[in-house]
Structure formats: C-alpha cells, structure tokens
C-alpha positions in Angstrom: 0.0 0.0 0.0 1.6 3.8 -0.5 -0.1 6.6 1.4 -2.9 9.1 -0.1 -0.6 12.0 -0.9 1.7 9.5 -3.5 -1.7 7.9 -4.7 -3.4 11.3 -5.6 0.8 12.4 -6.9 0.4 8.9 -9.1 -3.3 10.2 -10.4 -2.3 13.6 -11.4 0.5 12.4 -13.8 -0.1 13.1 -17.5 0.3 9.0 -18.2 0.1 7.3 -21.6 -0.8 3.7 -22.0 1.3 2.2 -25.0 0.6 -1.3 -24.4 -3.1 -2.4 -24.4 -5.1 -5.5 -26.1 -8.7 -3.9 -26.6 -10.1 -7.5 -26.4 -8.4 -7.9 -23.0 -9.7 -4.4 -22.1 -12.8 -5.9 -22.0 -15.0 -3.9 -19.5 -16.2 -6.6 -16.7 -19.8 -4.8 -17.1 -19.9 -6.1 -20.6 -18.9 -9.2 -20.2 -21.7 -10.0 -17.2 -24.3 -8.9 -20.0 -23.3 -12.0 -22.3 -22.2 -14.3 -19.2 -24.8 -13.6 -16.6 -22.9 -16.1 -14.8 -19.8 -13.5 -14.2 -21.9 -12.4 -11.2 -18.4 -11.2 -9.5 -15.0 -10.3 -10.7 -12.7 -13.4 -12.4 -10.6 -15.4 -9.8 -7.6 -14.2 -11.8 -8.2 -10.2 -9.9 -6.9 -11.4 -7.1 -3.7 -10.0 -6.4 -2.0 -12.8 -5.5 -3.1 -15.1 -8.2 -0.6 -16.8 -10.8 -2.1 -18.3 -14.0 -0.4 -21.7 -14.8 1.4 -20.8 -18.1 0.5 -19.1 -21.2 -1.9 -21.6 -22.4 -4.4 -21.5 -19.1 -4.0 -17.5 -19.7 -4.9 -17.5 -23.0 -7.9 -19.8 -23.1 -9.9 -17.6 -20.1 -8.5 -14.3 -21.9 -10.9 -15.9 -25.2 -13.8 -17.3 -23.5 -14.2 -14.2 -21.6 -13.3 -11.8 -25.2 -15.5 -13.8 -27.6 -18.2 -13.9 -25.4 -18.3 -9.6 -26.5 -16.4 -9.4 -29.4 -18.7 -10.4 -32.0 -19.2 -7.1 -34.1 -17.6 -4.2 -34.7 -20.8 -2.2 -33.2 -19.5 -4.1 -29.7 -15.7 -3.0 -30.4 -17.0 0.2 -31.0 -18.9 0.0 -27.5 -16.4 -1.4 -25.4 -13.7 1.1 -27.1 -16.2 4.0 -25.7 -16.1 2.7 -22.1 -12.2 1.5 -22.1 -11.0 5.1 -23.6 -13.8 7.1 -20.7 -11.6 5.0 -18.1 -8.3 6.4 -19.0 -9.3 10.1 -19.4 -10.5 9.5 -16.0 -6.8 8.3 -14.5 -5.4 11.4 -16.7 -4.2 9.7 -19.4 -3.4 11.4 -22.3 -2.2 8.6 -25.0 -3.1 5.3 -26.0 -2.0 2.8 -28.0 -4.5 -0.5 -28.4 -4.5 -3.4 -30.7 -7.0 -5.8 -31.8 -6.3 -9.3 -32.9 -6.4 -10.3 -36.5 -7.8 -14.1 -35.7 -11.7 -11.8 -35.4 -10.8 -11.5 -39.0 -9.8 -15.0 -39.8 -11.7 -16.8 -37.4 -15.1 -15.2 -37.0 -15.1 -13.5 -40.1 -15.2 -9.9 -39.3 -14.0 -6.8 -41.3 -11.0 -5.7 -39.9 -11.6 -2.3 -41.3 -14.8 -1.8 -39.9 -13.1 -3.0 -36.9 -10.6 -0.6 -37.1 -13.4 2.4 -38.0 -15.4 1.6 -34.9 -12.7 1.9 -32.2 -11.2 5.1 -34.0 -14.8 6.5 -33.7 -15.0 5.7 -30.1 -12.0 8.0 -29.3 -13.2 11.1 -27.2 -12.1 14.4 -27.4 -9.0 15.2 -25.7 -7.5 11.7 -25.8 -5.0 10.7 -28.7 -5.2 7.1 -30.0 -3.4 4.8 -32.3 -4.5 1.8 -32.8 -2.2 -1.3 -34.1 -3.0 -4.7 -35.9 -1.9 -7.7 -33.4 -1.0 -10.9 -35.7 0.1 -14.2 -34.6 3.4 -16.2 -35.0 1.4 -18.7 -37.5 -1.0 -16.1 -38.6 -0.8 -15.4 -42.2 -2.0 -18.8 -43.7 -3.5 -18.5 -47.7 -6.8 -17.1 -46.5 -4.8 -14.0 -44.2 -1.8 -13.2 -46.3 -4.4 -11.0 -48.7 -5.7 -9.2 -45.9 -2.8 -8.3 -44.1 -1.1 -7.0 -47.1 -4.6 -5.2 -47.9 -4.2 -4.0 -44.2 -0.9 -1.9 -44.6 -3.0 0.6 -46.8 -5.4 1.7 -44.3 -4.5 4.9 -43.7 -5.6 5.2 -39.9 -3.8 1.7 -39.0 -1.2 2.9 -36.7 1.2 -0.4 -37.1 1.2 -3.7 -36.4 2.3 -6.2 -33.1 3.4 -9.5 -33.3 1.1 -11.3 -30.5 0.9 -14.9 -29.8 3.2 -17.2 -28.1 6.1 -16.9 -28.4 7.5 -20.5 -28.1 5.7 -21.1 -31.9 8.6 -20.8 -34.4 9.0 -17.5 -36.5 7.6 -18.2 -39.9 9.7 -16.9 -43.1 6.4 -14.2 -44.3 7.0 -12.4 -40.7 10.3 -10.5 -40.9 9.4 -9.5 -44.7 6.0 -8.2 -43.7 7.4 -6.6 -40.9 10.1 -4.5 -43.5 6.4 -3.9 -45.7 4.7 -2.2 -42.9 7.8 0.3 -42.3 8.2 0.7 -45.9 4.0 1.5 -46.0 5.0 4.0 -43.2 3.5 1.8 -40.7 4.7 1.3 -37.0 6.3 -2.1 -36.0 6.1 -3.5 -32.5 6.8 -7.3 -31.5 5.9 -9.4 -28.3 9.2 -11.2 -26.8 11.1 -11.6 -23.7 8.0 -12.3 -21.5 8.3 -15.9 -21.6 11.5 -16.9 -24.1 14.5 -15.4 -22.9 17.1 -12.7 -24.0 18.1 -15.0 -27.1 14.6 -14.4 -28.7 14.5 -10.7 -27.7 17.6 -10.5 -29.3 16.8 -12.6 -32.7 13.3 -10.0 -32.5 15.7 -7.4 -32.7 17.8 -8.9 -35.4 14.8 -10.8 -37.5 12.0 -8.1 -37.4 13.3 -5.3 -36.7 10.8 -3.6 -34.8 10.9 0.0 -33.6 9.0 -0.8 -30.0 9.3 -4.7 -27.7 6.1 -5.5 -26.1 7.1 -6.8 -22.6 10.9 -7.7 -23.0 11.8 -8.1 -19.6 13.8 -11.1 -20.1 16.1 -8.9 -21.8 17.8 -8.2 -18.2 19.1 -11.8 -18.4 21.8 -10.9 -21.3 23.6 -7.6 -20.4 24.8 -7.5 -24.3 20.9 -7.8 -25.1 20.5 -4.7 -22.9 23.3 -3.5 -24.6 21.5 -3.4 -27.8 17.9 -2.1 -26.6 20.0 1.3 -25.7 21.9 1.2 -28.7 19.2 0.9 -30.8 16.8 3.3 -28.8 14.6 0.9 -28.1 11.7 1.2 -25.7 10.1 -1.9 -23.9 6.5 -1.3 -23.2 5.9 -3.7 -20.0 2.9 -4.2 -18.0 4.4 -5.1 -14.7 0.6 -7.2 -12.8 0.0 -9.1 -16.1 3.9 -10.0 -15.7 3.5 -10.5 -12.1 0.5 -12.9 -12.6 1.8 -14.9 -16.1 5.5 -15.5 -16.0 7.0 -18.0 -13.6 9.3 -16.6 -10.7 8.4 -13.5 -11.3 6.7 -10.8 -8.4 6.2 -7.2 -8.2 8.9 -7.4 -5.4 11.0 -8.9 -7.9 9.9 -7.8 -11.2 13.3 -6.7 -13.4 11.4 -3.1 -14.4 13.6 -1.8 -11.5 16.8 -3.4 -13.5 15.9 -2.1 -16.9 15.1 1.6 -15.4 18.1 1.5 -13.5 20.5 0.4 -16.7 19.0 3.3 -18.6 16.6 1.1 -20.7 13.4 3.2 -22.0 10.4 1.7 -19.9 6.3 2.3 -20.0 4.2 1.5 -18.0 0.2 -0.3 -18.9 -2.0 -2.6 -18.2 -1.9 -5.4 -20.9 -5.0 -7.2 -20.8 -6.9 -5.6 -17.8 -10.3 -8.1 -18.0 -7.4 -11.1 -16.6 -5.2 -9.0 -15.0 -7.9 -6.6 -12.8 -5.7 -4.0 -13.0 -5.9 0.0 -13.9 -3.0 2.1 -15.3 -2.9 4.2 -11.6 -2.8 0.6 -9.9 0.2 -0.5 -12.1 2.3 3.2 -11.1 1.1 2.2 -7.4 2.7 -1.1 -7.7 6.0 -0.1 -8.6 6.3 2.5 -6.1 5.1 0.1 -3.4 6.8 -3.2 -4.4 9.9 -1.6 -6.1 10.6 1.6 -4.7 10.3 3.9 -7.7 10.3 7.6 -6.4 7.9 10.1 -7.7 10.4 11.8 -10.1 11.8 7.9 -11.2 7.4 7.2 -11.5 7.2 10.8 -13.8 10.1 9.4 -15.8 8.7 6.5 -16.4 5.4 8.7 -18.0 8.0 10.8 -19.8 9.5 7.3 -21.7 5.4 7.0 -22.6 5.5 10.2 -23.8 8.7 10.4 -26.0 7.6 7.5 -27.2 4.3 8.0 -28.4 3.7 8.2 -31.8 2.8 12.3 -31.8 4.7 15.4 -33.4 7.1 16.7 -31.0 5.2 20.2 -30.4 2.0 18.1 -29.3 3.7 16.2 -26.6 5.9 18.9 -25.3 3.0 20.4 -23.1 3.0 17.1 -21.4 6.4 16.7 -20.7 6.6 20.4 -19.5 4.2 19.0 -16.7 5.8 16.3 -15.9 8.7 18.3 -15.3 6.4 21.2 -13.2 5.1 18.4 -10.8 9.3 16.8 -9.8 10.3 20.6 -9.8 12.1 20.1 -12.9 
C-alpha cells in the first residue's frame, strides 16, 4: 500500500498507455451482459493469483473476449467505455490493438473493426490503434488481408502477438520491412516468456521500432546492450507480468533493473479483463513493491510520452508537466 498524498501524486501524472489489447480491455460490465454467470470479478483479480502458463491465460482471456467481441458495433462500445476509463486516470495517449484471428476466425472486417474503435476516441485523448497478428497467422486465406491492411491509412502499425515458443515463420520479418516501408509502426511481443536470445533474434529478425514486454532482456547484459543502442523502448505491464511468468513478483519484477540500466520503460495494463488492474494501480505497484520515487514514476510517463507516436510540439506540453510536478 503507499499513502494518499503519493496515490493522488500517481493520479495527477499526465500518463500514456502504450501497451493495451482492446479484447483484454474488455469492460467486466460487458462481459456479465453475455455471461450472466460473471456475477463477481474473475478469480484471476486477485492479487495474488498466478495463471499456470500461457496456455491456461490464454484460453480464459478468449472465453471471456469472444463472449463480447462479435461485431464491430461491440468493439465500438467497449472502445467508448475502455478510452472514458483512461481520461479518468489522466491519461493522455493510447495505444491499443485488436487481434487479427476476429478476422480469420469469426469473419469480421478488420476495417470496420478498425473504424469503430477510431470513432469511439473522445475528445482530448490521442489514440493509435495497431494490428496484433500471430506467430502462424498469415496462412492463404490472411496473407491477402494483411497485405490489404498496410494501406489503411488510420492503421497505426502492427504487433506481433501470440506465443512466443511457436517458431518465427519466413512471411514475418518481410512483412514486418512492408509495414515500415508503407510508413506503418512495428512492434513485436518477446522476452516475456522466451529469454534474452529471442529478444535479441526480435531485434535482429523483425526489426521492430517498440518490444512488447521484453523483460527477459535483463538476463543478457549485451541484449540490454543493444535495446540502448538501438533506442529501443520496452512497453511492460508489470501485474500481467506478475500474474503470467513463472518466478516473477512485483517485489521482484526486473522493471527496476531495466530503469536502473538506462533502458526506456512504459508502464500499462496489458489485458486488464485477466489481470484486474488500472493504469494508476500498475504506477502504485511499482512504487510500493519496487521503490520507484515520484520523479523515477514521472520518468517512467516521460519514456510513454517520448515514445508515443505524436509530433514533437503536441507532446511537449505534457512533458513540461511532468517536469512542473518533480520541480524540474
């Protein structure tokens, strides 16, 4: 627990939120409208709950998604609640993605898709929302539609979801150089449950601009190396870390490493329907379980900020906050 002066300190914060799955930003009140049964919050709030491995994760993360996510009229409707719920923690940025399997597997229009969330963005908040494709997902019947995807202009990127144990494919790393050539943004999931060797052949193979997670990094100093050399930022979500990968705690969680080596760190929430967690709870946690100081938590927001995908002149009003509220 921190006291109510570094709570309220922790809610004033301009934040950004560069690291959301709008399926798993499923609002719980959604859900219990399809699933009556959901009469309380999933098992998997409590804090000190650890799913078994990915696969245990990922099956309740679907059942509970799929249950809503049947139209983009219900993306558009859960995008409206999700996005009300950050301006109300002050947060000022987001970046979501959705998952291509809606497209291959229950056959919706990932542009429409793609339409409803943009139009579910309120005033005041900047969004960018990112296509999330699996290890294995460009078969025959996706390849068309993910090259079709790279021309919609208000796609912000794409994200290589999925687990990660399931063997790079040869289409990824030359779709990955299409998106950048198309001016698209390129992120990649690694280091969350394969180690600092497959954060580093990310880095190699892909080439993405932004790691998803990447805290295994810390494991390979020469990987860490290369994250700074590169400029690379790791957007980690330290609860849904906390609650998925083995031997990992808050109290233990390598966040504090990675800051303190001078790696680029976010903060979010990840998939906040599995993880019960807000973007306020997640800056709470790492000042209670790892000790970050106000001006180490306003950094942190700064690395969200200079990330972000905004011209320079529109973040700068946020940063100058940031630096009025450490004294800066």
């Amino acid at each position: 627990m921190i006291g109510s002066s570094l709570q309220a300190f922790i809610q004033a914060l301009p934040k950004t939120e560069t690291h959301l799955h709008i399926e798993g930003a499923l609002p719980l009140e959604l859900l219990q409208r399809v699933r009556p049964e959901f009469t309380q919050s999933p098992a998997s709030w409590a804090s000190d709950f650890k799913f078994r491995d990915f696969d245990h994760f990922e099956q309740e993360l679907l059942a509970m998604a799929f249950s809503w996510f049947t139209s983009p009229e219900r993306y558009h409707e859960a995008a409206k609640l999700v996005f009300a719920r950050h301006v109300a923690q002050n947060v000022k940025y987001v970046e979501t993605s959705f998952a291509s399997g809606v497209i291959e597997f229950l056959g919706l229009d990932g542009h429409e898709i793609l339409a409803a969330i943009r139009a579910a963005v309120p005033v005041g908040l900047e969004v960018r929302v990112f296509l999330g494709i699996h290890h294995n997902g460009a078969g025959p019947k996706m390849l068309p539609v993910l090259e079709e995807a790279l021309s919609w202009p208000d796609l912000a990127g794409i994200d290589l979801h999925g687990t990660e144990s399931f063997a790079l494919e040869p289409w990824t790393a030359e779709y990955w150089a299409a998106a950048r050539q198309a001016g698209k943004y390129t992120k990649a999931h690694a280091g969350e449950f394969m180690g600092a060797d497959f954060v580093r052949r990310i880095l190699d193979e892909l080439q993405p601009q932004r790691i998803q997670h990447g805290v295994r990094a810390i494991e390979d100093s020469g990987v860490v190396a290369e994250i700074k050399r590169r400029g690379i930022t790791l957007d980690v979500c330290p609860i849904s870390n906390h609650k998925l990968m083995p031997g990992v705690t808050l109290a233990t969680h390598p966040i504090r490493e990675l800051f303190d080596a001078g790696v680029k760190v976010t903060v979010s929430t990840d998939d906040p329907i599995s993880f019960g967690s807000t973007l306020v709870e997640e800056y709470a946690a790492l000042a209670g379980q790892r000790g970050f100081t106000r001006q180490e938590l306003a950094q942190l927001a700064r690395y969200g900020f200079e990330a972000a995908l905004m011209p320079e002149a529109q973040k700068q009003p946020w940063l100058e906050e940031l630096d009025r509220m450490i004294g800066g």
